[in-house]
TISETI-665795 format. One record per residue: residue number from 1; residue in one letter; chain; x negated, y negated, z of N, C-alpha, C in turn. Coordinates in Angstrom, 3 decimals, padded with zeros to 6 digits. Each point is the difference from the previous one (the first is absolute). Layout:
BEGIN
+-----+-----+-------+----------+----------+----------+----------+----------+----------+----------+----------+----------+
:   n : res : chain :      n_u :      n_v :      n_w :     ca_u :     ca_v :     ca_w :      c_u :      c_v :      c_w :
+-----+-----+-------+----------+----------+----------+----------+----------+----------+----------+----------+----------+
: NUM :   A :     A :        X :        Y :        Z :        X :        Y :        Z :        X :        Y :        Z :
...
+-----+-----+-------+----------+----------+----------+----------+----------+----------+----------+----------+----------+
//
This chain:
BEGIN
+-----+-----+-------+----------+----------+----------+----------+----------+----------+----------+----------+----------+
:   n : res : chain :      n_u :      n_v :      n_w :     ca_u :     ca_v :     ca_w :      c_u :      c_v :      c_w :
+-----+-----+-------+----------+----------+----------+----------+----------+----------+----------+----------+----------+
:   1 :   X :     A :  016.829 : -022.621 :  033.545 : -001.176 :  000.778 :  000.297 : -000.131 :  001.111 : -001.033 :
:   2 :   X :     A : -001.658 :  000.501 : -000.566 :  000.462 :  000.806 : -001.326 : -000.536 :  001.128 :  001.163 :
:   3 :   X :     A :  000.406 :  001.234 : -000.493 :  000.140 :  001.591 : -000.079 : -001.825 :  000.183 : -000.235 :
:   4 :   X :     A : -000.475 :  000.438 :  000.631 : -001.172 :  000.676 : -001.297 : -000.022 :  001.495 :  000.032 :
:   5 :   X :     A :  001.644 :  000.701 : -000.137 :  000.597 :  001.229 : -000.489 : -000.805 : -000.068 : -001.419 :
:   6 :   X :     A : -000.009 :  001.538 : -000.967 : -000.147 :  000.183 : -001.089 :  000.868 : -000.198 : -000.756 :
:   7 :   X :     A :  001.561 : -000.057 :  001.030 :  001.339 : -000.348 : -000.588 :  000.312 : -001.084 : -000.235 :
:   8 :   X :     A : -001.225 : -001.121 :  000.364 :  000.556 : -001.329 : -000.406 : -000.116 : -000.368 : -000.927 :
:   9 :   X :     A :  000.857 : -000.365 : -000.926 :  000.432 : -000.544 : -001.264 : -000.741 : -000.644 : -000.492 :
:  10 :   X :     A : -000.579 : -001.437 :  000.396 : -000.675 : -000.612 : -000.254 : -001.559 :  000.351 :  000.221 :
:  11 :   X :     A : -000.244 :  000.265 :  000.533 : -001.358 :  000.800 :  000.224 : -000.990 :  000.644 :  000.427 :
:  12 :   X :     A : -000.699 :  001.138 : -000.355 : -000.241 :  001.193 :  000.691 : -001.050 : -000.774 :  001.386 :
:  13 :   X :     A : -000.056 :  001.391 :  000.417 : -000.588 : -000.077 :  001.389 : -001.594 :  000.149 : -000.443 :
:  14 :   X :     A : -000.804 : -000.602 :  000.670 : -001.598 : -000.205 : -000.498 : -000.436 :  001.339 :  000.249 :
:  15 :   X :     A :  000.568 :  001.340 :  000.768 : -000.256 :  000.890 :  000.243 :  000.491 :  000.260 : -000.345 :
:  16 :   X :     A :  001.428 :  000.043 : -001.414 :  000.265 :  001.235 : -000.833 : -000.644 : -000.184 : -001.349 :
:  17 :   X :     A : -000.091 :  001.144 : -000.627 : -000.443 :  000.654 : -001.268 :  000.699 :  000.596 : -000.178 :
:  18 :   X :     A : -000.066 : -000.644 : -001.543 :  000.963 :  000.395 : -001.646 :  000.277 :  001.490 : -000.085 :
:  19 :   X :     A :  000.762 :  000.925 : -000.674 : -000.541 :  001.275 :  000.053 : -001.042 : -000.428 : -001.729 :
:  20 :   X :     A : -001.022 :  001.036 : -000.208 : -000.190 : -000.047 : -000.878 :  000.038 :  001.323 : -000.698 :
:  21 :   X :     A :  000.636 :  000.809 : -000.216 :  000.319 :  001.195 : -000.370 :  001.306 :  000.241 : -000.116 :
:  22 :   X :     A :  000.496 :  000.846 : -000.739 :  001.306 :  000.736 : -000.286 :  000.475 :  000.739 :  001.169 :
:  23 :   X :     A : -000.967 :  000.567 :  000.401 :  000.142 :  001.044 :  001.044 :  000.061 : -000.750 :  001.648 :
:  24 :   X :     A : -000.839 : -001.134 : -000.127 : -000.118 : -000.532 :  001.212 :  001.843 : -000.896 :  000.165 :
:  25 :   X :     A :  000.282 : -000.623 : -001.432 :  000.990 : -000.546 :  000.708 :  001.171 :  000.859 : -000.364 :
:  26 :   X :     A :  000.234 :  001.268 : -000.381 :  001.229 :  001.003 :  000.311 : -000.551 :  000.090 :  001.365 :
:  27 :   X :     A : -000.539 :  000.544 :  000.536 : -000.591 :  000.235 :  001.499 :  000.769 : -000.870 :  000.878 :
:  28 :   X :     A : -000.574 : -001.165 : -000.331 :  000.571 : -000.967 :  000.887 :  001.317 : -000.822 : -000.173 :
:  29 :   X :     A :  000.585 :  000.635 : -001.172 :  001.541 : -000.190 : -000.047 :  001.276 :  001.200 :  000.602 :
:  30 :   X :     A : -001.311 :  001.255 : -000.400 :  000.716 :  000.773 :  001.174 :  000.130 : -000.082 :  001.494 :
:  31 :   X :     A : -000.979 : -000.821 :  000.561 : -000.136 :  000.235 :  001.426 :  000.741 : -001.513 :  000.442 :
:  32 :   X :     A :  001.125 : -000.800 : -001.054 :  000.397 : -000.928 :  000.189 :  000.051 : -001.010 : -000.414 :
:  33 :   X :     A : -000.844 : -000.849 : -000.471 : -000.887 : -001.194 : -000.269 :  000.777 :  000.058 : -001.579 :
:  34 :   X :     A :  000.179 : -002.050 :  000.314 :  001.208 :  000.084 : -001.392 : -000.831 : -001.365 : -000.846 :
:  35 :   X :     A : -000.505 : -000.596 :  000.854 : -000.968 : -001.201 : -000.969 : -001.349 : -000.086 : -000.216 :
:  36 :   X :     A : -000.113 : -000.034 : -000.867 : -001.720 :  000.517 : -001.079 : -000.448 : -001.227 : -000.697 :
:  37 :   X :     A : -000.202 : -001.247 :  001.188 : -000.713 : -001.135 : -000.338 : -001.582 :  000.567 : -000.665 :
:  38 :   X :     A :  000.134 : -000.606 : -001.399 : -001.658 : -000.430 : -000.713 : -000.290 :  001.765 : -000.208 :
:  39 :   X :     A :  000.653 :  000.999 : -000.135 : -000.263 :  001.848 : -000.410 : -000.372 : -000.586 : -001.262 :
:  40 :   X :     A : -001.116 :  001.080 : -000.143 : -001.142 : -000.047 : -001.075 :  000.257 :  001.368 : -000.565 :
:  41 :   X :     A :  000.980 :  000.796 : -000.850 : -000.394 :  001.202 : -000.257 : -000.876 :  000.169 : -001.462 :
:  42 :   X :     A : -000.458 :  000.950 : -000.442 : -001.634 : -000.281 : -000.882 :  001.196 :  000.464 : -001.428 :
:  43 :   X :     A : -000.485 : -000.508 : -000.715 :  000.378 :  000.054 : -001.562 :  000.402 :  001.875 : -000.276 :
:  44 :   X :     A :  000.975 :  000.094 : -000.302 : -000.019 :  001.322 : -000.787 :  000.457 :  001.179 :  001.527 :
:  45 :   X :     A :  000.787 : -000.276 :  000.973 : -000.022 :  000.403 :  001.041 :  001.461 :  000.274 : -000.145 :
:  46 :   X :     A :  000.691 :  000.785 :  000.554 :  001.366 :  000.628 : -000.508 :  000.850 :  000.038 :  001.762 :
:  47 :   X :     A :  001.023 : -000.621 : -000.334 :  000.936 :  000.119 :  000.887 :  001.224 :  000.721 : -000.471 :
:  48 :   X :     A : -000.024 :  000.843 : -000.900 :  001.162 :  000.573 : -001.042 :  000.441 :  000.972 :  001.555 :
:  49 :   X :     A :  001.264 : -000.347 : -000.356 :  000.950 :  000.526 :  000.389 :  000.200 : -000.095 :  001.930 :
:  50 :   X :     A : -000.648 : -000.828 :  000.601 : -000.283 : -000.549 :  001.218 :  001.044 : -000.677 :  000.445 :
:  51 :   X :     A :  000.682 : -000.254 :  001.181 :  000.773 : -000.134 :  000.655 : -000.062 : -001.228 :  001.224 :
:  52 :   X :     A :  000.080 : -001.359 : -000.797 : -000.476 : -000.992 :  000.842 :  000.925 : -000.860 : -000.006 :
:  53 :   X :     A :  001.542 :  000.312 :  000.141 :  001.340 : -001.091 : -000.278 : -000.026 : -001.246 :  001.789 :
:  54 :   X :     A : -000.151 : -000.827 : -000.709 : -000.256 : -000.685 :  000.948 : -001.163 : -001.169 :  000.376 :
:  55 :   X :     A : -001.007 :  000.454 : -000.197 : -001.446 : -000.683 : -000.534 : -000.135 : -001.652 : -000.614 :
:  56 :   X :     A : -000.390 : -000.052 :  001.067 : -000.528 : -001.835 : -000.610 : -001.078 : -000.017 : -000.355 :
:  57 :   X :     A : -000.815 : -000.379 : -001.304 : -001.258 : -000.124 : -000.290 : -000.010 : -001.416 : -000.205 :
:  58 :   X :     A : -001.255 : -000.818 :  000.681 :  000.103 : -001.376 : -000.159 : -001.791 : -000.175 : -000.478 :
:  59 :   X :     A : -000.026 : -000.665 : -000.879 : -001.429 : -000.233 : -000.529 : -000.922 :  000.692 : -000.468 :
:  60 :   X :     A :  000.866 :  001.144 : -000.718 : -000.450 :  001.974 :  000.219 : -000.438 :  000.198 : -001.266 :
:  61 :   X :     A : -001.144 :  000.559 : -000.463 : -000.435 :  000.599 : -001.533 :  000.471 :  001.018 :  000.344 :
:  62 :   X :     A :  000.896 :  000.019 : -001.366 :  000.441 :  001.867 :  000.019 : -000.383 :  000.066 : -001.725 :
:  63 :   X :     A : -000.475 : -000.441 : -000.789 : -000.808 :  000.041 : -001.075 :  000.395 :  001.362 : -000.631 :
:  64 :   X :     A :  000.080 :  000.028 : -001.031 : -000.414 :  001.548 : -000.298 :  000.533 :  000.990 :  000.497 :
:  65 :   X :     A :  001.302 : -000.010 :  000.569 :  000.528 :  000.979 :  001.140 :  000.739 :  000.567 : -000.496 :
:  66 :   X :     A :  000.257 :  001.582 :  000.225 :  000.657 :  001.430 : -000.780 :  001.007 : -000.250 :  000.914 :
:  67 :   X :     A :  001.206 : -000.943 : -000.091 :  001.252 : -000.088 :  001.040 :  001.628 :  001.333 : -000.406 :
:  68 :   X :     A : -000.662 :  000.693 : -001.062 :  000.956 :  000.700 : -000.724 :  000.872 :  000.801 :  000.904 :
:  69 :   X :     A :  001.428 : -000.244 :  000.145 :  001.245 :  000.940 :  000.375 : -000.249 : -000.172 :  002.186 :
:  70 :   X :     A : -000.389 : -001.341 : -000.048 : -001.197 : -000.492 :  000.939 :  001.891 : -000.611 :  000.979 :
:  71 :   X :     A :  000.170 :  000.399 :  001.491 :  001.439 : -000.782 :  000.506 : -000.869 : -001.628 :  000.277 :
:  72 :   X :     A :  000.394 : -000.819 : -000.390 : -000.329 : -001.283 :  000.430 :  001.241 : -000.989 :  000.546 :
:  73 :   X :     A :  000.735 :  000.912 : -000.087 :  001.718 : -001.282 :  000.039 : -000.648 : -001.039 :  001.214 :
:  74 :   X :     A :  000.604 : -000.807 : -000.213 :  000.109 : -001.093 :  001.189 : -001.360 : -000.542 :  000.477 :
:  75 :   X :     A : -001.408 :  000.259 : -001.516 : -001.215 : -000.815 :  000.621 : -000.127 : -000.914 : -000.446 :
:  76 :   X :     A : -000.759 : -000.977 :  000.873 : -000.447 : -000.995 : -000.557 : -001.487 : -000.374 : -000.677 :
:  77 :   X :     A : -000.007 : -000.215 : -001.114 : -001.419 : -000.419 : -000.473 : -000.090 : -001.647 : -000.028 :
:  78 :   X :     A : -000.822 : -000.723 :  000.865 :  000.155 : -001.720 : -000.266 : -001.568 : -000.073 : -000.004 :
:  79 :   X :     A : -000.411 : -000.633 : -001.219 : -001.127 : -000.809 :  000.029 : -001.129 :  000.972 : -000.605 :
:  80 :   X :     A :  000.741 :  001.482 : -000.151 : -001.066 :  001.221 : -000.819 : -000.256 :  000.025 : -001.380 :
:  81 :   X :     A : -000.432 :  001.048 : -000.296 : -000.950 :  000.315 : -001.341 :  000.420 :  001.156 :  000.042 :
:  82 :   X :     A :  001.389 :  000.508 : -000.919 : -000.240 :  001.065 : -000.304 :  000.063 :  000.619 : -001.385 :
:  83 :   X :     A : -000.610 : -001.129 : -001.191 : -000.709 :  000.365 : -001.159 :  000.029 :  001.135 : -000.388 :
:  84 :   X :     A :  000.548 :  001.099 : -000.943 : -000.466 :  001.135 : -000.757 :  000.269 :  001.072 :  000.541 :
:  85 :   X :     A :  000.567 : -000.635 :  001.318 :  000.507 :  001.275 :  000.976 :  001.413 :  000.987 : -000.782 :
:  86 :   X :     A :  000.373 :  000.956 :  000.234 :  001.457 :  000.831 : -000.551 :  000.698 :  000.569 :  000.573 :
:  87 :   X :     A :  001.492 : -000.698 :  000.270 :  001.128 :  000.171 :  000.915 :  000.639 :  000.745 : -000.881 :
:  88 :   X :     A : -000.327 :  000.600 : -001.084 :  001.200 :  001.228 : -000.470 :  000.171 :  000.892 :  001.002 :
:  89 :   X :     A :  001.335 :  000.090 : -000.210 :  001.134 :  000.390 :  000.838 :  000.002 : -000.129 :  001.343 :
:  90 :   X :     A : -000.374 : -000.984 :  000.418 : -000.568 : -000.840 :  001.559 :  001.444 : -000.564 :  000.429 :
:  91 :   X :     A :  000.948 :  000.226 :  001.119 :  000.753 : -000.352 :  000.604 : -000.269 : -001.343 :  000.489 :
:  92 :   X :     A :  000.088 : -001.515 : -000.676 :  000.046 : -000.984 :  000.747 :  000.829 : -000.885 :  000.201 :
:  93 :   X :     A :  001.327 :  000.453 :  000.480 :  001.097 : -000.549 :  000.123 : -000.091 : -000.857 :  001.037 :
:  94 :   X :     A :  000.169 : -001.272 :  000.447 :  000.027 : -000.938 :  000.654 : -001.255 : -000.678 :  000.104 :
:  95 :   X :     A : -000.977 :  000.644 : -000.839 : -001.484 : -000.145 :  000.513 : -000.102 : -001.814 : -000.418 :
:  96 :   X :     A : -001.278 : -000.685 :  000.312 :  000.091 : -001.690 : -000.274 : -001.223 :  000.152 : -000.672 :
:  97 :   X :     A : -000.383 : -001.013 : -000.810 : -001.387 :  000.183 : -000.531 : -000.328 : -002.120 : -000.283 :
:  98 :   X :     A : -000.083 : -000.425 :  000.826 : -000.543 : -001.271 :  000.162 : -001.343 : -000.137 :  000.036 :
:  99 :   X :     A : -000.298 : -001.148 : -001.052 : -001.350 : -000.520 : -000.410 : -000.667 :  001.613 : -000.193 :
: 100 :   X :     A :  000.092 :  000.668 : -000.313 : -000.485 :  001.115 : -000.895 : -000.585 :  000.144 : -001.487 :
: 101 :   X :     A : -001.051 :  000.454 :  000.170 : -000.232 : -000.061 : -001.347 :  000.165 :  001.850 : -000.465 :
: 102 :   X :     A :  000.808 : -000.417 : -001.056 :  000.854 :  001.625 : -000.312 : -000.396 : -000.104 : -001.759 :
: 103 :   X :     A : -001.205 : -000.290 : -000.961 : -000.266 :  000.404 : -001.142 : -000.575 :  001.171 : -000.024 :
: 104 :   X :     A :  000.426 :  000.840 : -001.907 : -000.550 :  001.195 :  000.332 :  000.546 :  001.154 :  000.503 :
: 105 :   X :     A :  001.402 : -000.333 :  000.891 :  000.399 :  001.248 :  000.423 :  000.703 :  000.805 : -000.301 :
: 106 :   X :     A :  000.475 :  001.256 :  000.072 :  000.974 :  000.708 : -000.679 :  001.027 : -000.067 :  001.250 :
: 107 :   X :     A :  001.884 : -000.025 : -000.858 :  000.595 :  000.662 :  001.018 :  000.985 :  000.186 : -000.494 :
: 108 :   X :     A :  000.195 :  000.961 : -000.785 :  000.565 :  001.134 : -001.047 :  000.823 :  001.022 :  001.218 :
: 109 :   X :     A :  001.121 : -000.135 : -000.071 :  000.944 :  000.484 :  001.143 : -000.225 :  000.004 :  001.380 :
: 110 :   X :     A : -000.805 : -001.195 :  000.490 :  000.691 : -000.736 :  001.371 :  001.220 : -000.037 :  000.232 :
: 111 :   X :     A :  000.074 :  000.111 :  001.130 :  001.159 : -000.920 :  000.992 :  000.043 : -000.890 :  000.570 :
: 112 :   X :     A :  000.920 : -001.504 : -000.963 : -000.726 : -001.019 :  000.400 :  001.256 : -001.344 : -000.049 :
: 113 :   X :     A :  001.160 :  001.128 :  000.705 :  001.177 : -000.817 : -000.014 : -000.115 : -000.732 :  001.668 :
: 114 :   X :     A :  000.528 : -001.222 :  000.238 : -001.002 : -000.493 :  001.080 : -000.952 : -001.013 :  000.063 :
: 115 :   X :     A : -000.979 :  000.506 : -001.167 : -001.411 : -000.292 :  000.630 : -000.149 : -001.618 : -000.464 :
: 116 :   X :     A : -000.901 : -000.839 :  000.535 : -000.627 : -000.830 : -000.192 : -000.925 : -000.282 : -000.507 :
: 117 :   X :     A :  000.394 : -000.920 : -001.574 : -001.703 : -000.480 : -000.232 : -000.213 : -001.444 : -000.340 :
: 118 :   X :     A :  000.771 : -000.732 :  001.140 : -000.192 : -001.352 : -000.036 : -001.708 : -000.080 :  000.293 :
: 119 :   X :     A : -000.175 : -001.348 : -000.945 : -001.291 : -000.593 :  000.286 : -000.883 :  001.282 : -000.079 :
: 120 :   X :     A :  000.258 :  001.177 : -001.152 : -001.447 :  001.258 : -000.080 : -000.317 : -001.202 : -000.935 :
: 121 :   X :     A : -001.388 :  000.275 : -000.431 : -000.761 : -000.056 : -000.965 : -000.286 :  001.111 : -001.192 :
: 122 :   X :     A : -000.013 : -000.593 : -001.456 : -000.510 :  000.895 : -001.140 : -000.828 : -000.808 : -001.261 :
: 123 :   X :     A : -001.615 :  000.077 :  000.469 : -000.787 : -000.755 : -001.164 :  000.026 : -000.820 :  000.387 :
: 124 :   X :     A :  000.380 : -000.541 :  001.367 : -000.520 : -001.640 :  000.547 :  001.714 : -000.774 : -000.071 :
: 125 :   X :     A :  000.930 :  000.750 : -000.357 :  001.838 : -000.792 : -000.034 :  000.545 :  000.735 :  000.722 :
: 126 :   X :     A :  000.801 : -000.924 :  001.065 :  000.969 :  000.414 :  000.928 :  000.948 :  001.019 : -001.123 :
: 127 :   X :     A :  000.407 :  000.909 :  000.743 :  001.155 :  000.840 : -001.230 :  001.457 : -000.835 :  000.472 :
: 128 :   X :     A :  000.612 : -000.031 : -001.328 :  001.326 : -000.389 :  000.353 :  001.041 :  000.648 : -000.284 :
: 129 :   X :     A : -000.441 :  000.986 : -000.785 :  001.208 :  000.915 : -000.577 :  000.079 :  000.570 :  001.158 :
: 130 :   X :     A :  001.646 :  000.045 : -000.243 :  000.530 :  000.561 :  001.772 :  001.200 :  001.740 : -000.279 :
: 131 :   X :     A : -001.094 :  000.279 : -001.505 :  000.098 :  001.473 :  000.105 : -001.378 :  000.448 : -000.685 :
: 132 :   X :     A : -000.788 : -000.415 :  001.386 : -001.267 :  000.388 : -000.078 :  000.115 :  001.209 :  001.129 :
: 133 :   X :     A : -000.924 :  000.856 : -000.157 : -000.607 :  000.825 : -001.468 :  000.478 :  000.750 : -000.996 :
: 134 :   X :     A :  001.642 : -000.309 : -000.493 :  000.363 :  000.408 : -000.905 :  000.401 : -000.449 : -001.265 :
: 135 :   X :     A :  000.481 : -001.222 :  000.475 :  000.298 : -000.919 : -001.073 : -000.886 : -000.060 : -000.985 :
: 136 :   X :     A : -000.781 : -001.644 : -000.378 : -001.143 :  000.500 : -001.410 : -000.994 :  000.697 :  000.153 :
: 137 :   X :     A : -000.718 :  000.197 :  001.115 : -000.712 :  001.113 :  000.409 :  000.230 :  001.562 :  000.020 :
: 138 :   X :     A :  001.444 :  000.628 :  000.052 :  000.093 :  000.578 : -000.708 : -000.699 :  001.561 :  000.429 :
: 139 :   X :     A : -000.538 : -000.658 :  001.547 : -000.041 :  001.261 :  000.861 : -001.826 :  000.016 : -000.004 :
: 140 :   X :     A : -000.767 : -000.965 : -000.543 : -001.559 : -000.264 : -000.428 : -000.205 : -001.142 :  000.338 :
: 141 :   X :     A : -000.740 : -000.524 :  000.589 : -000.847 : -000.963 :  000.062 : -001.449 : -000.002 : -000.036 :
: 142 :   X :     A : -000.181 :  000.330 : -001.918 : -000.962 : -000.046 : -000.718 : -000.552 : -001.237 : -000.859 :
+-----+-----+-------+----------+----------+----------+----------+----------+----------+----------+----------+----------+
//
């Protein structure tokens, strides 16, 4: 029998909505709420230095996102867009980043011992270097 919780994994409730704001989903990560099926936040929108360890984003544009010195340990990104976005000095230790598309981004002293980037995407190729984002990337994915 499925859930039609917002917490269900597989998929949201016909009565929940995405946050679409920065502000709307700190809000609603403060008051609890840990999965952010299909979050739309708008290009050029800053989560620097925000406090969201824990966070599952599943199907989520985070585009363009100011993630700088940003706690993310232990999130998951599967199936997002987060293109051009910048995790300098972004804590994402354990974080997963499946079927992601991650070109474009900076992450010039992350924390990113842990993390996962099986099956991200860069320019349309699964990444395989498995000292990504440091290895030939080199801390850029330009």
């Amino acid at each position: 029998m499925r859930s039609n919780s917002p917490h269900d994994r597989d998929s949201p409730a016909s009565a929940y909505e995405p946050p679409r704001s920065t502000e709307e989903l700190l809000r609603r990560y403060a008051a609890g709420e840990r999965f952010f099926p299909e979050a739309d936040i708008p290009e050029g929108s800053s989560l620097r230095e925000a406090v969201m360890a824990g966070a599952v984003f599943k199907d989520a544009w985070l585009s363009f996102v100011d993630f700088r010195g940003a706690d993310l340990r232990e999130c998951r990104f599967e199936g997002c867009n987060v293109k051009c976005s910048d995790f300098q000095d972004t804590d994402l230790r354990g974080a997963v980043f499946i079927k992601t598309s991650v070109e474009a981004t900076v992450w010039h002293g992350a924390k990113v011992e842990g993390a996962d980037f099986y099956e991200a995407f860069a320019y349309g190729s699964a990444i395989e270097d498995r000292e990504f984002p440091f290895g030939r990337f080199g801390g850029s994915v330009a």
